[in-house]
RORO-674074 format. One line per field, with one value per residue: residue number from 1; residue in one letter; x, y, z of N, C-alpha, C, O, CB in turn. Coordinates in steps of 0.05 Angstrom, whole numbers, plus 5000, padded with zeros to 4 digits. Glycine has a CB too. Layout:
BEGIN
pos <- NUM:...;
code <- A:...;
nX <- X:...;
nY <- Y:...;
nZ <- Z:...;
caX <- X:...;
caY <- Y:...;
caZ <- Z:...;
cX <- X:...;
cY <- Y:...;
cZ <- Z:...;
oX <- X:...;
oY <- Y:...;
oZ <- Z:...;
cbX <- X:...;
cbY <- Y:...;
cbZ <- Z:...;
***
This chain:
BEGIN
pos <- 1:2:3:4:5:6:7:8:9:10:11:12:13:14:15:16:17:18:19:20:21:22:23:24:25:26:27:28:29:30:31:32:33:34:35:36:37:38:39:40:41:42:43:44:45:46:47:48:49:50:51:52:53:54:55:56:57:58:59:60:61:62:63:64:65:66:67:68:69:70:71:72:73:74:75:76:77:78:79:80:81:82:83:84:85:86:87:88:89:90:91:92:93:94:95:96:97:98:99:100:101:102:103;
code <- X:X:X:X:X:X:X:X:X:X:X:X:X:X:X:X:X:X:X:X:X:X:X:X:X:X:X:X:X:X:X:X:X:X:X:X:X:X:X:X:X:X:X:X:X:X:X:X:X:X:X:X:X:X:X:X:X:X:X:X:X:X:X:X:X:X:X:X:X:X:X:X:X:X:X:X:X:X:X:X:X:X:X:X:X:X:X:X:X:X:X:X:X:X:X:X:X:X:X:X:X:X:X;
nX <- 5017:5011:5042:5030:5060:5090:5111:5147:5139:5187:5219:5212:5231:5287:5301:5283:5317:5369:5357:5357:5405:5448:5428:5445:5493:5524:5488:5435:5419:5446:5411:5363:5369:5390:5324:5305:5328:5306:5255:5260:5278:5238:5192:5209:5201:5140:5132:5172:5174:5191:5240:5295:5351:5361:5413:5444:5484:5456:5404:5332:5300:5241:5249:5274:5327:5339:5388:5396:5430:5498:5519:5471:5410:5342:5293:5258:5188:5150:5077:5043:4998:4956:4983:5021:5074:5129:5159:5207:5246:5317:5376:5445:5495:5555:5540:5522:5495:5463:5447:5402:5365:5363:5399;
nY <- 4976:5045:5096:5168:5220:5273:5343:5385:5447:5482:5442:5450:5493:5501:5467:5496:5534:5510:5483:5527:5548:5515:5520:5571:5576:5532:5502:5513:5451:5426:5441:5418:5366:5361:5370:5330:5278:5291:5280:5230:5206:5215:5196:5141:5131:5133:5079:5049:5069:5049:5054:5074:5092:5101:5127:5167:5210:5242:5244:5243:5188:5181:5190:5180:5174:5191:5184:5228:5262:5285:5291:5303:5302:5269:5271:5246:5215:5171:5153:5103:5078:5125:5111:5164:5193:5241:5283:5331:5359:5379:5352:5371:5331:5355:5395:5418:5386:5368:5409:5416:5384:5404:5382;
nZ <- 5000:4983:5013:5040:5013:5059:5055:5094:5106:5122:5094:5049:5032:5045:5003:4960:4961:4956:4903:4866:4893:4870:4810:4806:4813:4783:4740:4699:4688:4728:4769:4756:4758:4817:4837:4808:4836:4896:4877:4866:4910:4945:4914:4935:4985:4984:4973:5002:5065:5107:5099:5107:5149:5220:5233:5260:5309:5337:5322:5337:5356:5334:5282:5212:5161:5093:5041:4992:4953:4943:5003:5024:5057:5064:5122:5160:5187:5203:5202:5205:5229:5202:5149:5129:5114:5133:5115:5139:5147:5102:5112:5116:5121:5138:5168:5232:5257:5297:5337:5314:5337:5383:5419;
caX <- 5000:5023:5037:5026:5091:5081:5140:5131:5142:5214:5232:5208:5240:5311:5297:5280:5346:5390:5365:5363:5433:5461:5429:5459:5525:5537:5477:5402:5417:5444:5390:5349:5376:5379:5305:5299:5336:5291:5231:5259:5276:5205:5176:5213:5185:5117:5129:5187:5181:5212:5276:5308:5359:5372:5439:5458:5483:5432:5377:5316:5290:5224:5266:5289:5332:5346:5413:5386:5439:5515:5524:5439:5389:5315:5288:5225:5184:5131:5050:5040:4967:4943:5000:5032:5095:5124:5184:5205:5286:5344:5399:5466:5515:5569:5533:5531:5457:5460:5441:5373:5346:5363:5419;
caY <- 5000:5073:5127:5191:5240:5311:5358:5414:5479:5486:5425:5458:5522:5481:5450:5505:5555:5485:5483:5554:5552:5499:5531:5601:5575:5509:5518:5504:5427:5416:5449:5402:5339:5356:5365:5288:5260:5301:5272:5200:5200:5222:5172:5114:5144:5126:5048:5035:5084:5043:5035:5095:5092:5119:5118:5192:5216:5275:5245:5227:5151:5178:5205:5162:5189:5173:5204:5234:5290:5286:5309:5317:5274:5269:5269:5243:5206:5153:5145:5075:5077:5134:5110:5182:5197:5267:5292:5350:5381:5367:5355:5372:5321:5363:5414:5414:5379:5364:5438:5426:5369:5404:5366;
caZ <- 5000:4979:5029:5021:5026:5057:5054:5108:5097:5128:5083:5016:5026:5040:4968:4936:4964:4955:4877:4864:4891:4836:4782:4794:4814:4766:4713:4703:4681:4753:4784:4752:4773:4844:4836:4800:4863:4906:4869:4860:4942:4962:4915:4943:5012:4980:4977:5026:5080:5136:5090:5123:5179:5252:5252:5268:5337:5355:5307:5354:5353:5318:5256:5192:5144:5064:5037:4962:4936:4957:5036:5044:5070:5075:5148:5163:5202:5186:5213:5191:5228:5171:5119:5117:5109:5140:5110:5159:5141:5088:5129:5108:5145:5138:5190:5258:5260:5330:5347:5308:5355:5424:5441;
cX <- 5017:5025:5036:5049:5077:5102:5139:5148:5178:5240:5241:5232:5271:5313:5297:5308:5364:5387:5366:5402:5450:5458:5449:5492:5539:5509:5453:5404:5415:5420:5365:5349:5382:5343:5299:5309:5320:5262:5228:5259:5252:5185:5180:5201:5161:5109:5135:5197:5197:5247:5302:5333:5356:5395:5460:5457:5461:5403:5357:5294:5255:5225:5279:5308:5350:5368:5389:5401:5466:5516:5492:5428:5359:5319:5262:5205:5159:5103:5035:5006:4952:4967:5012:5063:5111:5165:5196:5233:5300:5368:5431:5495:5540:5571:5538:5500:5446:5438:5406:5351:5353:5377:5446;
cY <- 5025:5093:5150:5211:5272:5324:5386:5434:5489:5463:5439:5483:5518:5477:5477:5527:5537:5488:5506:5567:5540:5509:5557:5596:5551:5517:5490:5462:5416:5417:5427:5375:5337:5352:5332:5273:5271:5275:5240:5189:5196:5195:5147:5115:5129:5095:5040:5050:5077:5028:5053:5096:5103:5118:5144:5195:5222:5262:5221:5198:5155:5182:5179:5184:5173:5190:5207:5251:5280:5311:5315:5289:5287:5265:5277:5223:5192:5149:5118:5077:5098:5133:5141:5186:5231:5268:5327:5368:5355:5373:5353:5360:5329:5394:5402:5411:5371:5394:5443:5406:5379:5392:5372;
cZ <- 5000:5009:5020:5036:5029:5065:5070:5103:5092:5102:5051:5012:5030:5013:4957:4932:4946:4915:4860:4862:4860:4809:4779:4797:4792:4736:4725:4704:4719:4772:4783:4751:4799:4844:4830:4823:4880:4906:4881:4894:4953:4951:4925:4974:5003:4987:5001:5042:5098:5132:5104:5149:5195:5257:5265:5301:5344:5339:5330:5340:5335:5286:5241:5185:5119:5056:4999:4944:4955:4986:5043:5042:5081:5107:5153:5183:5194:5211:5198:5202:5196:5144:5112:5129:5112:5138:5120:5148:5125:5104:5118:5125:5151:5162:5213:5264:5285:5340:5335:5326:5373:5437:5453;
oX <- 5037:5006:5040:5054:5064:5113:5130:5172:5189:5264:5261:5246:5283:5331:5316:5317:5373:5406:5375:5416:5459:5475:5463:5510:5563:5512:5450:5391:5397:5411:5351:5329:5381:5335:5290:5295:5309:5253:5211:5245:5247:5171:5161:5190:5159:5090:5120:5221:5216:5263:5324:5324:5344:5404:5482:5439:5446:5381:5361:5279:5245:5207:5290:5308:5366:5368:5374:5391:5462:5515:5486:5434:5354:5341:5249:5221:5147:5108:5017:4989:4942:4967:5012:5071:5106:5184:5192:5232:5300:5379:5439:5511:5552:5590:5552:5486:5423:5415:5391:5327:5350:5374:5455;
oY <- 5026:5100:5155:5215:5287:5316:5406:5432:5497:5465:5440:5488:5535:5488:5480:5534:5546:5493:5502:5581:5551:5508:5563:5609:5553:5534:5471:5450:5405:5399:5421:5362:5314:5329:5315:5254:5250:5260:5229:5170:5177:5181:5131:5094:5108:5087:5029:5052:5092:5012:5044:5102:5124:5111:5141:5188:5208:5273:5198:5195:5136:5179:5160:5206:5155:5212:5190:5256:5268:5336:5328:5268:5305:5259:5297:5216:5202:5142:5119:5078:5089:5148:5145:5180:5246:5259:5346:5392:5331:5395:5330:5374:5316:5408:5382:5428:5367:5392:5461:5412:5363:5388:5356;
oZ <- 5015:5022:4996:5059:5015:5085:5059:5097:5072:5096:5037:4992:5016:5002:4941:4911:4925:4901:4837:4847:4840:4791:4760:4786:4784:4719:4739:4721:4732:4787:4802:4745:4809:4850:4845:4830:4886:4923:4894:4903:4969:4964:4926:4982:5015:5000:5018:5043:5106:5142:5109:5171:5189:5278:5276:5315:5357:5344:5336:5321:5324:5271:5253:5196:5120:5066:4989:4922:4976:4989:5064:5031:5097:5118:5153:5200:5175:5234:5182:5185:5175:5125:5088:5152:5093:5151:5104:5142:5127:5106:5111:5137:5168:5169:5217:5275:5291:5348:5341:5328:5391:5461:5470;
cbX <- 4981:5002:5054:4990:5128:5055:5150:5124:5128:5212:5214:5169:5227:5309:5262:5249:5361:5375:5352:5346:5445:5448:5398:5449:5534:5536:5500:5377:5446:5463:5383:5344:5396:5389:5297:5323:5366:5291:5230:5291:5285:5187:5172:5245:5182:5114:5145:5207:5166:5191:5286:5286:5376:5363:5461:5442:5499:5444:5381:5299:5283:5210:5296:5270:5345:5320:5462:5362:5420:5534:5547:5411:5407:5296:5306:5216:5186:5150:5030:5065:4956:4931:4977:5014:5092:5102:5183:5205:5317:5349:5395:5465:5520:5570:5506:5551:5446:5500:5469:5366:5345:5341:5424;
cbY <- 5000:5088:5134:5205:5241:5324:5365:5414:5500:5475:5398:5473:5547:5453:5427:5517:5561:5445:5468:5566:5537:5471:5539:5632:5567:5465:5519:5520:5417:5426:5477:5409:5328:5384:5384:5271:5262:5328:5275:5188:5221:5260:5167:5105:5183:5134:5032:5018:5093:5015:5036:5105:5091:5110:5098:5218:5234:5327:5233:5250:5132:5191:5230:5148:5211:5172:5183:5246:5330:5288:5348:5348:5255:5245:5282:5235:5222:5117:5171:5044:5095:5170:5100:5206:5186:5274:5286:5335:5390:5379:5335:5394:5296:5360:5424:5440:5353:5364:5464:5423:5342:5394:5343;
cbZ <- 5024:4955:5045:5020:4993:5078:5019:5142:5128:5166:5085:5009:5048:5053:4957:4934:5002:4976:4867:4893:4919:4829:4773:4817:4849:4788:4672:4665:4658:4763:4775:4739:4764:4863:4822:4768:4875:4892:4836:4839:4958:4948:4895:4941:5015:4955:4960:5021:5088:5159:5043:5135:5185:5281:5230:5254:5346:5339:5267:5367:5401:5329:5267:5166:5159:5036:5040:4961:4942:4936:5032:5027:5104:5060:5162:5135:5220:5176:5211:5205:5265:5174:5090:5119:5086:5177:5080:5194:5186:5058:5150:5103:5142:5112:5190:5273:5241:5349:5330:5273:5359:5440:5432;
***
């Protein structure tokens, strides 16, 4: 059975700086293949949400996360009772991502 992916607010606006960036700094093509990994990530979200790991320090035990773009990663969290799928921040493992869970 399908889930349904929802990309909140904070997530989108990540995506959209992140491919905004590539285009103006490398060129539109790139820009547009982060987007296709974007896409292709979220849809695999749809089938095989609980393919995700936990394996980050600071990332809390309700949090997956899919790598999709060199150095980022989905981060999301799964409601298997209503089948949705809650894709929350692109995390850049190269940050200091501790500092966004509170720890």
């Amino acid at each position: 059975m399908k889930y349904t992916v929802i990309v909140s607010p904070n997530a989108k606006e990540q995506l959209v700086t992140k491919a905004a960036e590539l285009t103006i700094v490398q060129d539109e093509a790139l820009g547009q293949k982060f987007i296709d990994a974007f896409i292709s990530g979220k849809e695999s979200l749809e089938n095989m949400p609980e393919r995700g790991a936990r394996r980050l320090k600071y990332l809390p035990p309700m949090y997956r996360l899919i790598p999709f773009w060199l150095h980022l990663w989905l981060v999301y969290r799964v409601n298997k009772k209503e089948k949705v799928v809650y894709i929350d921040l692109v995390l850049d493992d190269r940050s200091d991502y501790g500092s966004l869970f509170d720890t």
